[in-house]
Wavefront OBJ file of the C-alpha trace (Angstrom):
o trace
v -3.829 -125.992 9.030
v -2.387 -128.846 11.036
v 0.683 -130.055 10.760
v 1.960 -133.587 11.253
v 5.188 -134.981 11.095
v 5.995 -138.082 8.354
v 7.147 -139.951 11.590
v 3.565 -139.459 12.858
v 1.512 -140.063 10.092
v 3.971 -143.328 9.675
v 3.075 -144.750 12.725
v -0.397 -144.003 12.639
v -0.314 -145.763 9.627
v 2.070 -148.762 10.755
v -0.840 -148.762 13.715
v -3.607 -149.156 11.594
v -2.228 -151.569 9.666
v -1.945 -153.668 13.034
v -5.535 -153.094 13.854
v -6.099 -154.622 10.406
v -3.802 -157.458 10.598
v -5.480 -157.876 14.427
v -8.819 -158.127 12.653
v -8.141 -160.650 9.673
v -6.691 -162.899 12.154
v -9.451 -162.945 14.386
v -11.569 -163.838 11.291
v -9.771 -166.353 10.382
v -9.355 -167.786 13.948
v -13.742 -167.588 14.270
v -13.414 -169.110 10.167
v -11.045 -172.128 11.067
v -13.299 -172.449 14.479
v -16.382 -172.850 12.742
v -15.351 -175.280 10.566
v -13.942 -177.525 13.318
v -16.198 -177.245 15.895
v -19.956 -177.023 14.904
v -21.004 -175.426 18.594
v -17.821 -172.482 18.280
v -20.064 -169.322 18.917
v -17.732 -166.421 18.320
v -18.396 -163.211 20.525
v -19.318 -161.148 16.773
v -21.891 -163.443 16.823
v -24.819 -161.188 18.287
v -27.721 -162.475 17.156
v -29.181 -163.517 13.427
v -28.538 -160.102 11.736
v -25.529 -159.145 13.476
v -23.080 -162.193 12.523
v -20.017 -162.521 11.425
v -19.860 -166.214 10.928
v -23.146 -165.256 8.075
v -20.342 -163.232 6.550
v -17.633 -165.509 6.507
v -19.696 -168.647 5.675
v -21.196 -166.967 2.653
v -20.239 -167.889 -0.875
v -18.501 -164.008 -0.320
v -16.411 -164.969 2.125
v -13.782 -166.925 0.198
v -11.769 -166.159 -2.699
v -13.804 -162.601 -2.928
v -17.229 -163.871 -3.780
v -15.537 -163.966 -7.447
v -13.200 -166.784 -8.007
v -14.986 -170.307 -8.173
v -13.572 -173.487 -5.679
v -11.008 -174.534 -8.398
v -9.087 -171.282 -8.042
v -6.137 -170.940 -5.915
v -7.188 -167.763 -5.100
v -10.416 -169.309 -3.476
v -9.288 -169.138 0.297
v -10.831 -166.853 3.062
v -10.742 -163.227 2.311
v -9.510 -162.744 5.976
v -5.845 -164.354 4.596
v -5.718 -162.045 2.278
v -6.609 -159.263 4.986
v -3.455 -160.885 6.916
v -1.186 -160.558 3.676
v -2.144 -157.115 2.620
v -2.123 -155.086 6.530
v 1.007 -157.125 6.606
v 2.528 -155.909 3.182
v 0.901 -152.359 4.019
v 2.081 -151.816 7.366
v 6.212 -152.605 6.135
v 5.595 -150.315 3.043
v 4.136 -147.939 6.013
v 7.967 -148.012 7.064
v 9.379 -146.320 3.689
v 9.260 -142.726 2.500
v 9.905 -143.282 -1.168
v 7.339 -141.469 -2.934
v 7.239 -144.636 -5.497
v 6.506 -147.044 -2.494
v 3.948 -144.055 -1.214
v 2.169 -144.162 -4.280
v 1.988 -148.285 -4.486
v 0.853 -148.135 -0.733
v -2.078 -145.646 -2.300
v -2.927 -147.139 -5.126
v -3.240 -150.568 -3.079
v -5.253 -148.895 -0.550
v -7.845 -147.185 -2.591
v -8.165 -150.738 -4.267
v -8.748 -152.191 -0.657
v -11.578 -149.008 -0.275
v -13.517 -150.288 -3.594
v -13.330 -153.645 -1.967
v -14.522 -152.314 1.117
v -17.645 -150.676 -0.760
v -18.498 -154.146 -2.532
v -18.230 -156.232 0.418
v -20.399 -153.412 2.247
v -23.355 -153.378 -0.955
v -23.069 -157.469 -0.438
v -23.346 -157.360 3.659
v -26.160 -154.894 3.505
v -28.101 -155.730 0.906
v -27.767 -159.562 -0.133
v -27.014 -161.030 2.963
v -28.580 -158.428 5.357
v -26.302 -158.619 7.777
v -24.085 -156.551 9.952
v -21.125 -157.960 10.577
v -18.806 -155.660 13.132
v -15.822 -157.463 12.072
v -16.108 -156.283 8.518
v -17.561 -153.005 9.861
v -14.092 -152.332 11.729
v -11.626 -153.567 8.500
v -13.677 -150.593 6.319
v -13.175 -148.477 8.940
v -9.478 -149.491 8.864
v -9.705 -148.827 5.170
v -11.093 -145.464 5.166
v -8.876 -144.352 7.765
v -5.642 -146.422 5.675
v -6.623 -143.941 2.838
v -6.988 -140.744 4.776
v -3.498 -141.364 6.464
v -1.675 -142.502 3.070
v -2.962 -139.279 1.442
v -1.511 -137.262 4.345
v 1.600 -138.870 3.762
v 1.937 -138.458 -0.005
v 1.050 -134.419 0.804
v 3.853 -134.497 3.683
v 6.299 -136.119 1.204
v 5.347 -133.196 -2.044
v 5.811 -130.663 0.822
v 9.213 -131.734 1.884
v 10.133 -132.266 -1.650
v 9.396 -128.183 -2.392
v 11.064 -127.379 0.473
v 14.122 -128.991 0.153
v 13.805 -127.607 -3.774
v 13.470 -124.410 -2.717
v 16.840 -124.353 -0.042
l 1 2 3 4 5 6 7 8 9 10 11 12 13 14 15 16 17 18 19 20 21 22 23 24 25 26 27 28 29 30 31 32 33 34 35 36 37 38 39 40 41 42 43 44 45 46 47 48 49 50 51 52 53 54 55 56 57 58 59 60 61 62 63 64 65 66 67 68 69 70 71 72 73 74 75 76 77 78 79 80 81 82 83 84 85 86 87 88 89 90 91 92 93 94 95 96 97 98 99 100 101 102 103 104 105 106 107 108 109 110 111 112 113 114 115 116 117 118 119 120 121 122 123 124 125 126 127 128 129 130 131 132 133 134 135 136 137 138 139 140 141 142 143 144 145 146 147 148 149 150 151 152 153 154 155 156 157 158 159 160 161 162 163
């Protein structure tokens, strides 16, 4: 088996994290551009089923495709993509096995999300958007490196136990 150092898997997660945060600010940049500027074509914008402006523009693309327009939670899923890799990548930074398992839990929750959003791109607005494409990517890879981490951390725990 392969061994990788908490240091490693730390900034591999603190890395993907910024690839995350890179990507909710671009979709808010194409989000605020669209809205201002009727002509803004935004380079995800392929053609008519590869688009992420059909993404972001849907009735899914603020406030989770849940909350209604009275909500204060009704505001462009990408700035909650901003606050969470943001959150994410400083908890990234601690090796508390409480803050592990918070990072964990909030990144399986981000996974689920990642499945709905995918069901909805596919098969209600049949669409591919590469934005969102990359951010479940992100996701999946969030969760593979957090798991590593919480293994790393039970490891050193049994061997420091054990000394």
């Amino acid at each position: 088996m392969i061994s990788i150092s908490l240091q490693r898997i730390n900034s591999l997660l603190t890395f993907s994290c910024l690839v995350g945060l890179g990507l909710s600010l671009y979709s808010y940049t194409v989000e605020v551009q669209v809205e201002l500027n009727k002509d803004y074509q935004p380079l995800c914008d392929i053609n008519s089923h590869v688009s992420c402006t059909k993404a972001f523009k849907s009735e899914y693309g603020k406030g989770f495709g849940i909350f209604d327009k009275q909500s204060i939670l009704y505001k462009p899923n990408s700035l909650f993509g901003i606050m969470f890799y943001s959150m994410l990548g400083t908890l990234a930074l601690s090796n508390s096995n409480f803050v592990t398992l918070l990072s964990m839990i909030s990144i399986a929750v981000s996974n689920i999300m990642s499945l709905y959003f995918a069901y909805i791109l596919y098969f209600i607005l049949k669409d591919l958007c590469i934005v969102c494409v990359s951010i479940y990517v992100v996701n999946v890879a969030n969760l593979i490196l957090i798991h590593l981490k919480m293994k790393t951390l039970k490891t050193i725990e049994e061997q420091e136990k054990n000394k």
